[in-house]
C-alpha positions in Angstrom: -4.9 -33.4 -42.1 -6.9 -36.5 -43.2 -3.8 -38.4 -42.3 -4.2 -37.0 -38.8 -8.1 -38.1 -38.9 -7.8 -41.5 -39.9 -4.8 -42.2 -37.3 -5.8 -40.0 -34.8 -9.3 -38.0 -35.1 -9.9 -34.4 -34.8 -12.0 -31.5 -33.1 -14.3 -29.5 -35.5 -16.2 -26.8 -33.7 -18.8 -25.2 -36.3 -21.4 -22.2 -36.1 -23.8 -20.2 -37.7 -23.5 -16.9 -37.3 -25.4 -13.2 -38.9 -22.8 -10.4 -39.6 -25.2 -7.0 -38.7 -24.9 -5.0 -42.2 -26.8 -7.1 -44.6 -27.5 -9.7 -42.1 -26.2 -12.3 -44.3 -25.7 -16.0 -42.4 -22.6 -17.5 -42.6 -21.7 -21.4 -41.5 -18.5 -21.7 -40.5 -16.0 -24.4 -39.1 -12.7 -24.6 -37.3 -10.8 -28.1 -37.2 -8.6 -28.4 -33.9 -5.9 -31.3 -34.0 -2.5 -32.4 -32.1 0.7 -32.8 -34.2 3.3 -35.8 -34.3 5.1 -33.2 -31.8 2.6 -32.7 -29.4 1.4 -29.1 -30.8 -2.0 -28.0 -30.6 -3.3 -26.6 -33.8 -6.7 -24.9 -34.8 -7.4 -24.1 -38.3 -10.5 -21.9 -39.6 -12.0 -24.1 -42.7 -14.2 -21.8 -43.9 -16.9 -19.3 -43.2 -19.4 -19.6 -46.3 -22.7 -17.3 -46.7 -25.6 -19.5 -46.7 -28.0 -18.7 -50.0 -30.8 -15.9 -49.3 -33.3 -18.3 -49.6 -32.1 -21.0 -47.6 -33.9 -22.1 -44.2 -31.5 -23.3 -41.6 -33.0 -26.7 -41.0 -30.7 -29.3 -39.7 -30.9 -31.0 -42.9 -30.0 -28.0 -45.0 -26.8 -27.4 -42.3 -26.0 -31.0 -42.6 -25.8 -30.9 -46.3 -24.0 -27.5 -46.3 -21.6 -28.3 -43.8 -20.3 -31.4 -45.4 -20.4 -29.8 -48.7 -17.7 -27.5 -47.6 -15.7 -30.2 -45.6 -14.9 -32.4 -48.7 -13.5 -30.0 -50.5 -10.7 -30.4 -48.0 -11.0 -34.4 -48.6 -13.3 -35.1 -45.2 -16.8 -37.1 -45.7 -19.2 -38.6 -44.0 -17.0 -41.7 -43.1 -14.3 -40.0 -42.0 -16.6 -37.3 -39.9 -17.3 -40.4 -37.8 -14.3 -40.0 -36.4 -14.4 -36.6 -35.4 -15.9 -34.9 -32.3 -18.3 -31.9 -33.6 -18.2 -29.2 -30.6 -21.7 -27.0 -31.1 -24.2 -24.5 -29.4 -27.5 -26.5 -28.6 -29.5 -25.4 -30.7 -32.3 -27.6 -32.2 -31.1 -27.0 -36.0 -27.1 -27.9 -34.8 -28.4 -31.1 -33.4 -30.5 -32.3 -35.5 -28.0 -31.7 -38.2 -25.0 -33.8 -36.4 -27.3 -36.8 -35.3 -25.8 -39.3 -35.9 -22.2 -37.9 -35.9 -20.2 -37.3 -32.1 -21.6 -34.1 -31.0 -20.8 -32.0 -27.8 -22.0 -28.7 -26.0 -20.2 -25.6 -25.9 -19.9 -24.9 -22.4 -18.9 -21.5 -22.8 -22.3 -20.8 -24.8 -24.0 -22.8 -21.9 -22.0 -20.5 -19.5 -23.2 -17.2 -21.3 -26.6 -18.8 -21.1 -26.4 -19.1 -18.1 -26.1 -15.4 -17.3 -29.0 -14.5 -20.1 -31.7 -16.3 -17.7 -29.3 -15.0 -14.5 -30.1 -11.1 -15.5 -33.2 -11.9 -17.2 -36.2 -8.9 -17.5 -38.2 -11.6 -15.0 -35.2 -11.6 -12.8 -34.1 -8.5 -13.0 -37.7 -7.2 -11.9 -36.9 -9.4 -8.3 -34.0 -7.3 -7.7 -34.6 -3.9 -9.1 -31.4 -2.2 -7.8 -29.5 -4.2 -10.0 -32.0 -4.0 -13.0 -31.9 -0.5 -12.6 -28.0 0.3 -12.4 -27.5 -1.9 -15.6 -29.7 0.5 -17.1 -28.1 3.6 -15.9 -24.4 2.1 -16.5 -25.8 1.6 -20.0 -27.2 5.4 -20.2 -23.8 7.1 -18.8 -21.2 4.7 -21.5 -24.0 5.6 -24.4 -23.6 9.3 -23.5 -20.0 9.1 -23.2 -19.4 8.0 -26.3 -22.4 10.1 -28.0 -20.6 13.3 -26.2 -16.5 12.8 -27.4 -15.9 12.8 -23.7 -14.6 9.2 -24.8 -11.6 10.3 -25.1 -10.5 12.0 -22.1 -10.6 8.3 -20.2 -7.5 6.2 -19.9 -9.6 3.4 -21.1 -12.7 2.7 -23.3 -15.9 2.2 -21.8 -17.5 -0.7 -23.1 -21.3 -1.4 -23.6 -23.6 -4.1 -23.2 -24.3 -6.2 -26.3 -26.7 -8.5 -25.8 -24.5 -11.5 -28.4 -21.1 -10.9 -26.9 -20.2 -13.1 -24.1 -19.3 -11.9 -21.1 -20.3 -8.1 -22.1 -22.4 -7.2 -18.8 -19.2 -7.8 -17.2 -16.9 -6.5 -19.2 -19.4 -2.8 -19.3 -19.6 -2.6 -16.0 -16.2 -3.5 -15.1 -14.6 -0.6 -17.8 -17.3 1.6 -15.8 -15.3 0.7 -12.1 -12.0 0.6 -12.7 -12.8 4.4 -14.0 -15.5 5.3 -11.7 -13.4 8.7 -9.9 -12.0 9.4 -13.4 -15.9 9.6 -14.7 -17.4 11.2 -11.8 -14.5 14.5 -12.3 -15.1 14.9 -16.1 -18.9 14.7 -15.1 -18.0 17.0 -12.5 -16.4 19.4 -14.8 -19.0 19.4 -17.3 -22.2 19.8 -14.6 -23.4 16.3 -15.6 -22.9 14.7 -12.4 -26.3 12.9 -11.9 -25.3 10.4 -14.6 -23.0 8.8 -12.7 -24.3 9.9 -9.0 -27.0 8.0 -9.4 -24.9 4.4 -9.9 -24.1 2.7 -6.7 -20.2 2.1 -6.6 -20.8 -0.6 -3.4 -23.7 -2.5 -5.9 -21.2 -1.9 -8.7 -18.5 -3.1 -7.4 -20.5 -6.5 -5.6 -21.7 -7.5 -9.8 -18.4 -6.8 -10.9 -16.6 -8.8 -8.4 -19.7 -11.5 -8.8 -19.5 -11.5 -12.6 -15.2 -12.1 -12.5 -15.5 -16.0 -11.8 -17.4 -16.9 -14.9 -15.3 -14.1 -17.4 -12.4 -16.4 -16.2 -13.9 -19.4 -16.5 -15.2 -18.7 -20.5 -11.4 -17.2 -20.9 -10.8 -20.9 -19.9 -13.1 -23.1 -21.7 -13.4 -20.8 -25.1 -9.2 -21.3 -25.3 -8.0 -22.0 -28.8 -4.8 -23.6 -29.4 -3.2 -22.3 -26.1 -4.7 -25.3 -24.3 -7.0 -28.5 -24.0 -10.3 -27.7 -22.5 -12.5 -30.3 -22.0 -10.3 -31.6 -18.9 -11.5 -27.9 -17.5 -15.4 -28.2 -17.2 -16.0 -29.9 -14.1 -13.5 -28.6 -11.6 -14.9 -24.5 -13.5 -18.1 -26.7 -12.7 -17.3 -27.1 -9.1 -15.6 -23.7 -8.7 -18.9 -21.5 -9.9 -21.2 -23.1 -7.5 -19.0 -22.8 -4.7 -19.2 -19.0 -5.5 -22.5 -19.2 -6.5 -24.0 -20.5 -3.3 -21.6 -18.0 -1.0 -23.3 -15.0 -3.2 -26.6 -16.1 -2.7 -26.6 -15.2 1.0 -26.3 -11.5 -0.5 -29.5 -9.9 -0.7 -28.5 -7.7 -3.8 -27.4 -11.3 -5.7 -29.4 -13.8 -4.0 -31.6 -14.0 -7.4 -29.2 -13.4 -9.7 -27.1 -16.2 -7.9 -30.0 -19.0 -7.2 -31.1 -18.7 -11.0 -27.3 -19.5 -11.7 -27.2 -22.0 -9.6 -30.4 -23.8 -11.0 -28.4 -23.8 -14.2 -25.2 -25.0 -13.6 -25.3 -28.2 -13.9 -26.3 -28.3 -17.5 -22.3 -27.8 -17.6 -21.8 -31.0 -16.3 -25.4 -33.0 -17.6 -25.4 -31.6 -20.8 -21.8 -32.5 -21.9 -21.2 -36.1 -22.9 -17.7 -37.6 -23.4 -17.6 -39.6 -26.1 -16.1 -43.2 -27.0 -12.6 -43.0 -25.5 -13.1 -40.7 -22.5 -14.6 -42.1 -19.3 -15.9 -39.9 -17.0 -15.9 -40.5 -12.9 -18.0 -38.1 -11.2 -19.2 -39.4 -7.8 -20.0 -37.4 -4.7 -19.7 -38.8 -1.3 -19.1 -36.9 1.8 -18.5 -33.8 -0.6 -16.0 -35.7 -2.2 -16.6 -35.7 -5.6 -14.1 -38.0 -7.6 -13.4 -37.4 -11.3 -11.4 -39.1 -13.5 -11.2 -37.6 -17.5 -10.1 -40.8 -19.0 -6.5 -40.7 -18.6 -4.6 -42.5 -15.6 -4.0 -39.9 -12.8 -7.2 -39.4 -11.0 -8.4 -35.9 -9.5 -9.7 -35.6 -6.5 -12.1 -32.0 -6.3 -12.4 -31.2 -2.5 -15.8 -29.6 -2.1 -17.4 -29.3 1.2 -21.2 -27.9 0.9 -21.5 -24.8 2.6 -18.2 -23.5 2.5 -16.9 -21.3 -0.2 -13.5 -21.3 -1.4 -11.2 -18.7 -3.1 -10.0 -20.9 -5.3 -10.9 -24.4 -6.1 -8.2 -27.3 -4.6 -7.4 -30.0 -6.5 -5.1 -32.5 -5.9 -3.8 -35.2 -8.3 -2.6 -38.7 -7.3 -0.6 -41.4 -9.4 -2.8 -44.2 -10.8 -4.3 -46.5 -8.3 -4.2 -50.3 -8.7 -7.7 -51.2 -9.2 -10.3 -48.7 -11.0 -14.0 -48.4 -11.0 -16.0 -46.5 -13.7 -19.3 -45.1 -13.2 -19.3 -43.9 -16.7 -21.9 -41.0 -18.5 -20.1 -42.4 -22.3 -21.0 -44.5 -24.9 -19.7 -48.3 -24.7 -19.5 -49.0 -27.9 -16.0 -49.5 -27.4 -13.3 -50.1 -24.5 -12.8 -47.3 -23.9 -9.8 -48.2 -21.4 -7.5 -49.2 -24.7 -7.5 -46.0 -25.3 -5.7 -44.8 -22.0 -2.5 -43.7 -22.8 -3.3 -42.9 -26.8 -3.1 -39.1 -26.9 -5.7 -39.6 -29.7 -8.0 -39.3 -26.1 -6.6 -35.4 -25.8 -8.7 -34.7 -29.4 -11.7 -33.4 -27.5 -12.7 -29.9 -26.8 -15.5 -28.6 -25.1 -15.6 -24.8 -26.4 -15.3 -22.7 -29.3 -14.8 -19.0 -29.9 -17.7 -16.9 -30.3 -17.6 -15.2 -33.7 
């Protein structure tokens, strides 16, 4: 593995985490790499409780973290050639200044929808604020009751640090809706799900889909490369994000998202041997990752797209590079080195 570093550089996505029992904080770190074959591998380091006592400054996480990476031979120097892959928090960044350092953008995704169905939000569009609350009631009572158990599926509730779970709540909720309302039916507790809208239901479920599949996406392991993923899933959400906003049940929900969004794209910086082209003209926007064929992303404003169209081309003569990376080396040496594919833009939640 250090082999792999020197030659080649790694991934290493780290977090700190709290398991709920005895709310005990853990630090832990995954190295991703690619083989002499081409295989993409991701390998849990550790996950090590931090002492009782111990504040979780960045200087405390710096020093922790290291601690536990040289016991598999990986120090400072040799950290310098690996790209850290982090939630934003103050503490994370402070403690890998110095260090290559990127944004999760599936954290920034589920951020995202924190502020998109926010109390202050939710008290501009009370329908919704209100079904979330009463989808929450009827999946609490089910599985208070036992009537669990007589669904096909599991309902699954809201937590408020699982990504995606609004969603994935009120989509176990539709896809049984008829099944719910006839054991309601059958036990004269009908009002608990006669008073959820199945049109409004059905609108956040089918509003909430895109970015489920687009953290599916950027959160992948070792099944696939990532970071080549954020700007078209960029693209993609605003597209659907601007078409829902004409919706007067979403039109908050979908404005606040689309104030956010580009913290996918601003907030991510490619480092040292990826060059990134992102230039919109005549809602064109041309992107090149840092590898020779360029990707053209067809986006025309106002106009929203099932899908997002991409088409790829072979390698044009002459390049130009209006570049968000650091130049502190050339970085077009490093074109056809798959040491370029070591960067990742996501980890899993824990």
């Amino acid at each position: 593995m250090t082999d792999t570093i020197a030659k080649y550089g790694c991934a290493v996505t780290t977090d700190i985490w709290t398991e709920n029992y005895q709310k005990t904080s853990f630090l832990s770190a995954t190295i991703h790499y690619i083989e002499a074959n081409y295989d993409l591998v991701s390998r849990v380091l550790f996950a090590t409780p931090f002492d009782a006592g111990t504040s979780k400054t960045g200087d405390n996480i710096r020093a922790f973290l290291f601690q536990n990476l040289r016991v598999f031979g990986i120090d400072s120097s040799q950290a310098k050639k690996l790209v850290f892959v982090t939630d934003r928090g103050a503490n994370m960044v402070a403690a890998l200044r110095g260090f290559t350092r990127l944004n999760c953008s599936a954290h920034i995704l589920n951020t995202i929808l924190s502020h998109a169905f926010s109390s202050a939000v939710m008290d501009k569009t009370p329908e919704v604020g209100n079904l979330l609350k009463d989808v929450k009631k009827l999946v609490t009572y089910f599985k208070h009751s036992g009537l669990q158990v007589k669904l096909s599926k599991s309902l699954k509730q809201s937590v408020e640090t699982r990504w995606n779970s609004n969603f994935e709540m009120l989509d176990s909720v539709f896809q049984q809706y008829d099944e719910i309302a006839t054991i309601l039916l059958d036990n004269k507790q009908y009002d608990k799900v006669g008073c959820i809208d199945k049109n409004i239901l059905k609108t956040l479920v089918t509003f909430l889909k895109p970015f489920k599949d687009a953290t599916n996406d950027l959160e992948s392991d070792n099944t696939a490369l990532s970071a080549s993923l954020v700007l078209p899933w960029s693209v993609k959400l605003r597209i659907h994000c601007e078409a829902a906003r004409t919706d007067c049940i979403l039109s908050e929900i979908a404005s606040t998202c689309l104030q956010r969004l580009d913290e996918l794209i601003v907030t991510v910086h490619y480092p040292l041997s990826h060059t990134v082209v992102c230039v919109k003209v005549l809602g064109i926007v041309v992107w090149s990752p840092g590898v020779c064929p360029v990707v053209l992303v067809l986006y025309v404003p106002g106009l929203a797209f099932s899908s997002l169209f991409l088409v790829s081309v072979c390698y044009i003569g002459f390049s130009f590079w209006i570049t968000f990376t650091d130049h502190h080396t050339d970085t077009r040496t490093h074109l056809t080195d798959h040491h370029s594919l070591r960067t990742f833009t996501a980890h899993r939640s824990p």
